[in-house]
N, C-alpha and C positions, 0 to 999 in steps of 0.2 A: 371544533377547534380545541386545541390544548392548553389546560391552564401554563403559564408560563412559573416553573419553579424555580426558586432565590438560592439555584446553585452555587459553590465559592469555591475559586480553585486557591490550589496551595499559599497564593500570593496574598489570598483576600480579595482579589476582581469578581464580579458578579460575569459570569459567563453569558455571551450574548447570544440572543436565539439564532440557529440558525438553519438553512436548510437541509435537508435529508442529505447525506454522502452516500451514494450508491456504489461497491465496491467489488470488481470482478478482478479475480485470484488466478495472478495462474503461477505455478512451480515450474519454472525455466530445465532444472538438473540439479543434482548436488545429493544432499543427505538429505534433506525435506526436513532439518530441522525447524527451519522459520516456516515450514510449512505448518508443523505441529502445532506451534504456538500462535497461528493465527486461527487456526481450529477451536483453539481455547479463547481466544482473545471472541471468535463470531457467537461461539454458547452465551460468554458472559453477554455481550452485546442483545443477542434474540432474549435473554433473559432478563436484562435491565429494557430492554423495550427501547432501546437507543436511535437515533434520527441516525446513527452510521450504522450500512449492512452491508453485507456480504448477497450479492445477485449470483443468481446462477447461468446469465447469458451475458455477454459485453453490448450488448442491445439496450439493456437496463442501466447501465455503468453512467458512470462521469469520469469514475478514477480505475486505471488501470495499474493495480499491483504485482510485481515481480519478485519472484523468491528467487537462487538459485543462480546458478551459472549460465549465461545462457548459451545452449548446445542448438549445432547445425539442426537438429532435427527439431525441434522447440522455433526457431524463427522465424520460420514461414507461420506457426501455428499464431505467434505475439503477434504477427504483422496482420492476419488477417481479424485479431478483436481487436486491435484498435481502429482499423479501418471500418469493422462494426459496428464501433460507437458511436453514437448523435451526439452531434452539439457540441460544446468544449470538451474536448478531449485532455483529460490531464494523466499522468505518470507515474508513479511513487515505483520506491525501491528500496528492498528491506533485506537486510542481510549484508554479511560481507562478500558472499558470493556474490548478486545482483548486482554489488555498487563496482568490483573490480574481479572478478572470478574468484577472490577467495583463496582457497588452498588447490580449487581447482585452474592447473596453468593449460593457456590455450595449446591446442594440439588439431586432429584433425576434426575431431566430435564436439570440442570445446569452443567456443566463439570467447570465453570469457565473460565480466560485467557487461552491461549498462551503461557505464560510468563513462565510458569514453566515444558512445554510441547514438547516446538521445539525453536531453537535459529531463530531471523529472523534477516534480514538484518535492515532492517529499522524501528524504532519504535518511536512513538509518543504516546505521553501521550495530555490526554484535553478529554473534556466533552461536548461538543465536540470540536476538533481541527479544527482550522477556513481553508477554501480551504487554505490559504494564507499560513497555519502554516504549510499544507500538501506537497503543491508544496516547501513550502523550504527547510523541509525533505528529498524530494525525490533526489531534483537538489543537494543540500548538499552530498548527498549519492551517489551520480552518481558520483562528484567532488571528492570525495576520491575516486574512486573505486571501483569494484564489492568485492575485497577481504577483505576491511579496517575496522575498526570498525564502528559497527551499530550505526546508525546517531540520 
């Protein structure tokens, strides 16, 4: 077991322990910028040795993240990891592409966001959203709860 460390977020609250977030990634379409930054965002994570990670199956998940626009050819591919996933199934959506297509407008390849498609738990807006803006989405959202309003 893990010593419990006297972490203090910005406010001054003592951070409460909490369980591992298992995190399967997938890039919908678009520029792969918030792809990038989640890339950086999982080094510092494996680095600081964080209870959030980034899985490499949707088998291992709880939380299913989306980058990106999401394209006709991409939605069969989302629909079959979240249907992979055990147990509560939760959502997140990062970028402005994911929450509303973005700069990408629907056409016959483009489906568009998310946003108007499935409720998710977590969502961020930016163009892309800096690791920094990522991680304090996520830990924000963990902070209220698995039940609470999307962060």
């Amino acid at each position: 077991m893990m010593a419990y460390l006297n972490l203090f977020w910005p406010e001054g609250a003592v951070l409460p322990r909490m369980l591992p977030l298992d995190i399967f990634h997938i890039e919908t379409g678009g520029c792969t910028g918030c792809a990038l930054e989640l890339r950086s965002l999982s080094r510092a994570l494996v680095e600081g040795r964080s209870d959030i990670r980034f899985v490499s199956t949707p088998r291992q998940a709880s939380l299913l993240l989306l980058t990106g626009s999401l394209t006709v050819e991409m939605a069969p591919v989302v629909e079959l990891a979240w249907q992979a996933m055990p147990g509560t199934r939760l959502l997140a959506a990062m970028g402005d592409c994911a929450l509303d297509g973005g700069v990408f407008t629907p056409n016959y390849a483009v489906m568009g966001g998310i946003g108007g498609r499935a409720r998710a738990s977590v969502v961020l807006p930016g163009c892309p959203p800096s690791p920094a803006e990522m991680l304090d989405a996520l830990i924000r959202w963990r902070m209220q709860g698995e039940d609470g309003p999307p962060a």
